[in-house]
C-alpha positions, -999 to 999 in steps of 0.1 A, spaced: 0 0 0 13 33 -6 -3 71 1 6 100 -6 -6 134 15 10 171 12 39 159 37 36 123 43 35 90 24 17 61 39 33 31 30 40 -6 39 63 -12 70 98 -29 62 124 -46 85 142 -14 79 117 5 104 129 -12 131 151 14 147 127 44 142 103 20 155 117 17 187 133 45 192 96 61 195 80 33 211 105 32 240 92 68 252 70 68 279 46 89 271 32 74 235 22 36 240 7 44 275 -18 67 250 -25 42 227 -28 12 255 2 -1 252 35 0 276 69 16 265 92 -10 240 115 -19 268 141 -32 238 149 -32 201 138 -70 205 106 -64 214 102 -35 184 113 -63 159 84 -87 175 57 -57 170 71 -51 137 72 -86 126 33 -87 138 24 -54 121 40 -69 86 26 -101 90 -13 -82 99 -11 -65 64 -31 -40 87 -9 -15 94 14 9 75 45 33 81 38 74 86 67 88 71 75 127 58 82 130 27 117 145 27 125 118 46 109 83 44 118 78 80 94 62 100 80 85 128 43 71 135 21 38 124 -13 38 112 -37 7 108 -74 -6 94 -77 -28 119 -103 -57 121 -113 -60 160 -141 -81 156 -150 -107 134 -186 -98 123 -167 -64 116 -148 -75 85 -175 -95 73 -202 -58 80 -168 -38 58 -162 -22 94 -125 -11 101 -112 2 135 -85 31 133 -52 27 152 -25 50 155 10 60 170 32 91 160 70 99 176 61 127 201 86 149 183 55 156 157 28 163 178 13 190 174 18 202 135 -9 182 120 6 155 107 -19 127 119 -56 142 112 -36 144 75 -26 104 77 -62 98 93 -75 111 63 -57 98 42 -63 62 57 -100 71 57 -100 81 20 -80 44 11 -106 31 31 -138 40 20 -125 51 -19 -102 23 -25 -112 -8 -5 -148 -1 -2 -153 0 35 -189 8 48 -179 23 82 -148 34 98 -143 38 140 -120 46 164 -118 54 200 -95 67 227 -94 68 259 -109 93 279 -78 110 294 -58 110 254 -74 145 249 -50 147 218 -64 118 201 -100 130 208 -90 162 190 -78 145 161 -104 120 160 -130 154 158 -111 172 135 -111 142 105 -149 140 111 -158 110 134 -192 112 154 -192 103 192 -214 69 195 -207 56 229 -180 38 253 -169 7 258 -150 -9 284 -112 -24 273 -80 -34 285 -57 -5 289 -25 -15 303 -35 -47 324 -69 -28 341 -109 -22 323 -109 14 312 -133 33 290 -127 36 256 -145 69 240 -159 53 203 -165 71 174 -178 61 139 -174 75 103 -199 62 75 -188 62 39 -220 79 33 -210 111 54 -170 108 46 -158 143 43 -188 165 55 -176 171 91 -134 171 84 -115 202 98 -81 196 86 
């Protein structure tokens, strides 16, 4: 898979991500957000890695200048009555050093424009959790409605999971980006 944004290209992870990987995914304040605990080392980034190849589900955020890898995005299939209802979940991580300037409502969109133009979803969702007031905000700018919570596993304990949904028939009326 490859996208293209303004800044970014969306593309398939390679074993060559695996330092950027980890180098962001040891921090302590971005898996925590996303329900996940810091990489504690550059074994346990190839394992992730070699899972997130293997899933076909999710794909590098890199700038353009660069083609380093600095976040992940995924189309995720959480359930399995999801896939066969053309229902995708939403997952993303970005390096802390680009919070901030936009860069994921643009690879949100762009994921959600592959997904509903290109693979034909019916409904996208997503969800954070309560305290990730960032995500929230970029979950609202790229146009999801609220629906309701859910309880998940965070980290080891049940913690509420804010949901949101997207359907391809409203996709790109309520985007802010």
């Amino acid at each position: 898979m490859f996208l293209e944004t303004k800044r970014l290209l969306i593309r398939d992870l390679t074993y060559q991500d695996l330092d950027a990987l980890y180098d962001y995914a040891k921090r302590p304040m971005i898996g925590p957000m996303a329900g996940w605990k810091p990489h504690q080392n550059k074994s346990e980034s190839k394992l992730v890695l070699e899972w997130m190849i293997k899933s076909k589900e999710v794909y590098a955020i890199t700038p353009k200048e660069t083609n380093q890898l600095i976040g992940t995005i995924g189309l995720h299939v959480r359930k399995k009555e999801h896939e066969l209802l053309q229902i995708r979940e939403v997952g993303y991580a970005l390096s802390n050093d680009y919070w901030g300037v936009g860069i994921m409502p643009e690879a949100v969109h762009a994921i959600l424009k592959y997904g509903f133009e290109m693979i034909q979803l019916k409904k996208i969702i997503v969800g954070h959790i309560t305290s990730n007031l960032q995500s929230k905000r970029v979950i609202e700018k790229c146009g999801f409605i609220h629906t309701h919570h859910e309880y998940r596993d965070h980290l080891g304990e049940q913690k509420v999971i804010q949901m949101y949904a997207l359907e391809r028939e409203t996709y790109g009326k309520n985007i802010s980006i």
